[in-house]
C-alpha positions in Angstrom: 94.4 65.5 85.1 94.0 68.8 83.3 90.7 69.9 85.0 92.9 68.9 88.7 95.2 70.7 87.4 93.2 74.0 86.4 91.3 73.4 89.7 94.3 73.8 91.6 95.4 76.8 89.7 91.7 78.5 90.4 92.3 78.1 93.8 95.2 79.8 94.2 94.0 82.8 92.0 91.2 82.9 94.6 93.5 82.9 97.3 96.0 85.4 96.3 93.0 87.6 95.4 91.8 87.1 99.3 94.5 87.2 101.4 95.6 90.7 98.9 93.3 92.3 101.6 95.7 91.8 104.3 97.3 94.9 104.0 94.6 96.9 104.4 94.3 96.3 108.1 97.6 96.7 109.0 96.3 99.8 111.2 95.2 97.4 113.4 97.0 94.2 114.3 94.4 92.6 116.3 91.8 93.0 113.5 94.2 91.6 111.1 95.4 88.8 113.3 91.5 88.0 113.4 91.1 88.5 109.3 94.2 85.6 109.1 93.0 83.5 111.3 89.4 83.6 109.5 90.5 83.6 105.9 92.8 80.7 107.1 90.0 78.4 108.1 88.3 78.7 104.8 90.7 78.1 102.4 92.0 75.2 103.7 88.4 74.5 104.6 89.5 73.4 108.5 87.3 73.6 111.6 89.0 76.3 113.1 92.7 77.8 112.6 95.2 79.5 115.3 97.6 82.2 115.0 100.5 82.5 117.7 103.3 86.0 117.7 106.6 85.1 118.9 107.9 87.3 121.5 111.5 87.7 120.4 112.8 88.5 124.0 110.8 85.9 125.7 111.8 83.2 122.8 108.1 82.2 123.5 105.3 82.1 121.2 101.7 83.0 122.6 98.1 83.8 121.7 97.2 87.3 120.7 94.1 86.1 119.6 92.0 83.5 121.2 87.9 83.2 120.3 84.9 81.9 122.4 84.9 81.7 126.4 88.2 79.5 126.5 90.0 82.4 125.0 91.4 84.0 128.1 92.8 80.5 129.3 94.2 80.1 126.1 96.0 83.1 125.5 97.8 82.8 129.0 99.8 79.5 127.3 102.7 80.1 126.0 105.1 77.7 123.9 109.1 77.5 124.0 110.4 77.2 120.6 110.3 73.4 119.8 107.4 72.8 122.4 104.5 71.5 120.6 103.9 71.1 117.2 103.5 75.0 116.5 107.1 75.5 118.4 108.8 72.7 116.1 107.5 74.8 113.0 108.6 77.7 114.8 111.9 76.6 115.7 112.3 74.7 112.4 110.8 77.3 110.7 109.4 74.9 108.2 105.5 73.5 107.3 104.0 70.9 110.1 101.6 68.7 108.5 100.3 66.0 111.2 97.6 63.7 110.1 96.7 62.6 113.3 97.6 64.0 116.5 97.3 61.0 118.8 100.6 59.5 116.7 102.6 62.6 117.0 104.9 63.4 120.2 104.8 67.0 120.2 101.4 67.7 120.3 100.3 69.9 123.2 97.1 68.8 124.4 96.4 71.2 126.9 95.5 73.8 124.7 92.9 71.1 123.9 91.9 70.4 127.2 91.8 74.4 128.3 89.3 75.8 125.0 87.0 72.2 124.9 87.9 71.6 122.1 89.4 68.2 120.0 91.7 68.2 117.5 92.7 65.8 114.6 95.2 67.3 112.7 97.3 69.9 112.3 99.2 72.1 109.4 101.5 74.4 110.7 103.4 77.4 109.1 106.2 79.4 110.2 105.6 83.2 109.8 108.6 84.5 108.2 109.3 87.9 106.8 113.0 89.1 105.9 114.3 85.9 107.6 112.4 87.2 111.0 110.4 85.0 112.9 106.8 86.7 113.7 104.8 83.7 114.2 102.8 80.9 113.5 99.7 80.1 111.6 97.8 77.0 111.9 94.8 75.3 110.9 92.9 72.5 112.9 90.6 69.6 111.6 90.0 69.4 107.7 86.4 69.1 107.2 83.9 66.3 105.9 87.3 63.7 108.1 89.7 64.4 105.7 93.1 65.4 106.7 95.7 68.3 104.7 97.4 67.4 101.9 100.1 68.9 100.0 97.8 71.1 97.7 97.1 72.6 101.0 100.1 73.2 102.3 100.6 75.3 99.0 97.3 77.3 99.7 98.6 78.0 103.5 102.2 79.4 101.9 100.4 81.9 100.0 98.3 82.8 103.6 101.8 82.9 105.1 103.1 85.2 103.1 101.1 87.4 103.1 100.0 87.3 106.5 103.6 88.1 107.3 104.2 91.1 105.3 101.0 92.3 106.7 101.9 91.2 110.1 105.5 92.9 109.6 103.7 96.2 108.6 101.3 96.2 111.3 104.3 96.6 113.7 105.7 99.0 111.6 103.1 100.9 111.3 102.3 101.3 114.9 105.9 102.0 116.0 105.9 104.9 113.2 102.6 105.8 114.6 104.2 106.4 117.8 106.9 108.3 116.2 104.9 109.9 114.9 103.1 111.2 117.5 106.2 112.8 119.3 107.6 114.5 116.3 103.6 115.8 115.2 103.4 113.7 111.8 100.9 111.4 113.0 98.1 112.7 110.5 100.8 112.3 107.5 101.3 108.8 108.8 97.8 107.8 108.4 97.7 109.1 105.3 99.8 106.1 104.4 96.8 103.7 105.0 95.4 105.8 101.9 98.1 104.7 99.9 98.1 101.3 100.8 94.2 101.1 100.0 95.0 102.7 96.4 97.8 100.1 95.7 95.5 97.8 97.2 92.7 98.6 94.8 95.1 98.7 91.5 96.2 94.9 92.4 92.6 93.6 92.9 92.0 95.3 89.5 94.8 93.1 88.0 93.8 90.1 89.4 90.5 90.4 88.2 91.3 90.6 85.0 93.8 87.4 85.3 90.8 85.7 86.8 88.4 86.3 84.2 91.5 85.7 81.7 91.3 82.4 83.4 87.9 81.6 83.5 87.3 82.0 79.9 90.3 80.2 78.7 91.4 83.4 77.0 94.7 85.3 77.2 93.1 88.7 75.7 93.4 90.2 79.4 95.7 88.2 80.6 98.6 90.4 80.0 97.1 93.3 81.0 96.0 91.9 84.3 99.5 90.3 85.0 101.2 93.8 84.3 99.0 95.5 86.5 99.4 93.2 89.3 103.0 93.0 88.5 103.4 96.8 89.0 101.1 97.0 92.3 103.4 94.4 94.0 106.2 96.3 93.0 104.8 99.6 94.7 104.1 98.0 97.7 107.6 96.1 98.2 109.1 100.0 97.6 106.3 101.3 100.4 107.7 98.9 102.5 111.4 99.1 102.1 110.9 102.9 102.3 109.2 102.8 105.6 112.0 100.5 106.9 114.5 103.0 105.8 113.1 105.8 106.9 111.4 104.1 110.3 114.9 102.9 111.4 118.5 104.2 112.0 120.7 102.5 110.8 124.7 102.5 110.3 126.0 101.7 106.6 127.7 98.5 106.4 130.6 99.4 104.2 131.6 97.2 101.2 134.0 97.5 98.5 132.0 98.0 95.3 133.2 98.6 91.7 130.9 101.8 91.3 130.8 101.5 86.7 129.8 98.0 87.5 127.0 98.9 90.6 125.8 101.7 88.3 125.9 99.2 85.0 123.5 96.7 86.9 121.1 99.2 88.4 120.2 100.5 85.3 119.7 96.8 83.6 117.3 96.8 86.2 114.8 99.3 84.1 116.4 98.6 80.8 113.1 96.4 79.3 110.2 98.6 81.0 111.7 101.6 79.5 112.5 100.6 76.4 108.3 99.0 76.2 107.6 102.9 76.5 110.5 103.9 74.2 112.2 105.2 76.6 115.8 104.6 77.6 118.5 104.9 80.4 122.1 104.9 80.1 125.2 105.1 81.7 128.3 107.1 81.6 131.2 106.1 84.1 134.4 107.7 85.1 136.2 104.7 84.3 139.2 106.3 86.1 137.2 105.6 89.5 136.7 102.0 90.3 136.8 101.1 93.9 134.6 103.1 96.0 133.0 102.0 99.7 129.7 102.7 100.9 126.6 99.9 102.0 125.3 98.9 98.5 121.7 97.9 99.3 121.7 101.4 101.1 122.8 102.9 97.9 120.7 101.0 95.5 117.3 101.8 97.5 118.6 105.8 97.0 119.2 105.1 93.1 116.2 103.3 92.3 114.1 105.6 94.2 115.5 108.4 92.4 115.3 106.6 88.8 111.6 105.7 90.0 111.0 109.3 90.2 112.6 110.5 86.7 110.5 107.6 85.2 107.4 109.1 86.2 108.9 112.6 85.0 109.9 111.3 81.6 108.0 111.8 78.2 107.0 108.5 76.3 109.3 107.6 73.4 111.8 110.4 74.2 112.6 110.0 77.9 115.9 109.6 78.9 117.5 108.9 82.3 121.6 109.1 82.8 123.2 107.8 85.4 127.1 109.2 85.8 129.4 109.6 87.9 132.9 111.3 88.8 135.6 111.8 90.8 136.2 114.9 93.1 140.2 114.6 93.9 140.7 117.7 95.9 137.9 116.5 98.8 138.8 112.7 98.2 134.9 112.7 97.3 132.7 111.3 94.5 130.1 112.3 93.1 126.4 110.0 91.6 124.0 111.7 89.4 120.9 110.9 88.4 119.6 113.2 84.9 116.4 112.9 83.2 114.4 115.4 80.6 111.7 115.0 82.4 108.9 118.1 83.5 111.2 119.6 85.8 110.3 120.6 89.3 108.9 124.1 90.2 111.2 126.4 91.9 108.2 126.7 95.0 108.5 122.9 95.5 112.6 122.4 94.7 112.5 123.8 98.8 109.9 121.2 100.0 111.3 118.3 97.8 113.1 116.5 100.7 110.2 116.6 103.3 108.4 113.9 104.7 105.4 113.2 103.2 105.3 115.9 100.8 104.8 114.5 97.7 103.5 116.2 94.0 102.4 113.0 92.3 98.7 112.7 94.1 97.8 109.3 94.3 100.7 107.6 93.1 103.5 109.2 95.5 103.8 108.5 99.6 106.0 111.3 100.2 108.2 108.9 101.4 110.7 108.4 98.7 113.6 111.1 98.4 113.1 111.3 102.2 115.2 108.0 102.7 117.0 109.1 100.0 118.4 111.8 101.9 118.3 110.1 105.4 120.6 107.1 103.6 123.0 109.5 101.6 123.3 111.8 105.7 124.2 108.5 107.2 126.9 108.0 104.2 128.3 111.4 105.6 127.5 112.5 102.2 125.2 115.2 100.6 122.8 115.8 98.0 121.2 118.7 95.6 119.3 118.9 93.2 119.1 121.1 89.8 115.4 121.6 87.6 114.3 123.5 84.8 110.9 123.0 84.3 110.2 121.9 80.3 113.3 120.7 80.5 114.7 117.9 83.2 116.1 117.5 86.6 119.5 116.0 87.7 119.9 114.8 91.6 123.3 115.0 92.7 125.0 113.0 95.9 128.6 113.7 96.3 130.1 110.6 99.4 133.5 110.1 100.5 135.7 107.9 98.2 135.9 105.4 101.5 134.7 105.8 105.5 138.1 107.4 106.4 137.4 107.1 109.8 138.3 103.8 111.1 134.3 102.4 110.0 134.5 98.3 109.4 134.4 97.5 105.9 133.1 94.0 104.5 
């Protein structure tokens, strides 16, 4: 049982550390819709796999990609959510596992009967990112007559996942790209390929060292590998929320929020990695202003973006980040601040510090950051300055109204 068991585990290391290269071809959907599809097949060691895009007007799911001379016929079907067995997973938006097709209702043979080609059985997965349907992945025919079992259907979540996030980029990417391309950034958008491949390259660093951890039934690297990998996945979920935020307008959803308390929990959220590097963040409310209204996940993306970037500016064992905050009575204002003794900013980039893409941490920076940051503070009808001594710290500064004032629904 404990060899199954370590077998089991092996496989998904080696399938995290396969599918990780999804992101790299989010420049190109079809590509990656073809690297999915592929990577799919030998995992779950199947005969041949299928990958269908939901068309969110439409409510159809089709072919994008289709393979050998069948393909064209194939990628002119298209399935109604709950036709077929790929439009119940769809429409359920859970895992399909059908051991034998000829017993199962919803099977669609004339996909069969258009690419030649017979199928046995089926597991289906729904590709979900953000609770948005983009999808469906399936494979066809386990090998050597066997048919999927729930092992696999573990092995095909992992694929799903991060086939969607890929998938999910992909689009993103290609919309900013035509952005882009109208407002003369496109260069500085494929720059963000770059960036990808470098996060890319510091999580397959991780899990190499978590495999070989594995493998030789040590835990000397173990921890180092984990925090690597750890820290990569982290960079990419900010890469991603960033490009949302910044790709997309969007209208705060006001909420009522106790603002010591939203500032309290933000700052748990970095209490144990700074404290590793002896380090430390604190807070220090105006308790005299409680209520305040503005969209909190809006407002938590600018804070953590902002502590992200004082965290890098901090010295090791004497860093310090405060977050405050107080009230402004004669504009019926607040105000947020964000202070760190970091390295300070020079006085030639304090102008620049707000532009797209401009970024002073090489390698490790998008340029993305404190653009959102200020595109989600404008949309709060709100402002934000910043003050830097170099040797000595920084301190961001976003003053919003105490509440929308203006007849905006609140939550």
């Amino acid at each position: 049982m404990e060899n199954q068991e370590k077998d089991i585990l092996q496989r998904r290391l080696d399938t995290l550390q396969k599918v990780s290269s999804f992101i790299l071809y989010i420049t190109n959907l079809h590509q990656l819709l073809e690297l999915i599809m592929e990577e799919s097949k030998e995992i779950l060691q199947a005969e041949a796999s299928s990958l269908l895009l939901y068309d969110r007007k439409q409510k159809v799911l089709f072919f994008e990609v289709a393979r050998g001379e069948k393909g064209d016929k194939l990628k002119r079907i298209k399935l109604k959510l709950g036709q077929g067995i790929a439009g119940v997973c769809a429409r359920d938006r859970r895992i399909v596992n059908v051991q034998d097709v000829r017993k199962e209702s919803h099977f669609y043979a004339l996909a069969d009967k258009k690419s030649k080609f017979q199928t046995r059985n089926i597991l289906a997965i729904p590709l979900v990112w953000k609770r948005k349907l983009l999808g469906v992945l399936e494979v066809l025919n386990k090998r050597h007559g066997d048919s999927f079992n729930e092992a696999d259907e573990q092995l095909l979540q992992i694929v799903a996942t991060q086939a969607a996030m890929a998938i999910e980029n992909a689009y993103l990417y290609r919309e900013n790209l035509r952005k882009a391309h109208f407002s003369g950034v496109g260069q500085a958008m494929l720059s963000l390929s770059h960036d990808i491949k470098n996060i890319l390259n510091g999580l397959m660093g991780g899990l190499t060292l978590v495999d070989e951890a594995f493998k030789s039934g040590t835990t000397d690297n173990l921890k180092t590998g984990w925090e690597i990998v750890r820290r990569n996945v982290q960079r990419i979920s900010d890469l991603i929320l960033d490009m949302l935020n910044f790709s997309t307008r969007k209208k705060p959803l006001y909420q009522k929020v106790n603002l010591p308390g939203f500032l309290e929990a933000t700052a748990r959220l970095y209490h144990d990695f700074l404290r590793e590097k002896n380090c430390s963040i604190s807070v220090e409310a105006d308790q005299s202003l409680q209520e305040v209204f503005f969209d909190y996940q809006g407002m938590e993306r600018v804070l953590i973006n902002l502590i992200n970037n004082a965290r890098e500016a901090i010295p090791e064992n004497t860093g310090k980040i405060i977050l405050s905050s107080r009230r402004i009575p004669e504009r019926n204002r607040f105000e947020i601040s964000v202070r760190d003794n970091g390295c300070g900013i020079p006085p030639e980039n304090l102008k620049k510090i707000f532009e797209v893409f401009f970024t002073t941490k090489g390698h490790k920076g998008t340029g993305l950051g404190l653009a959102v940051v200020k595109k989600i503070v404008s949309e709060h009808k709100g402002q934000i300055r910043i003050e830097s001594v170099v040797g000595q710290g920084t301190t961001f500064y976003i003053t919003l109204p105490v509440s929308p004032g203006d007849g905006t629904q609140v939550s």
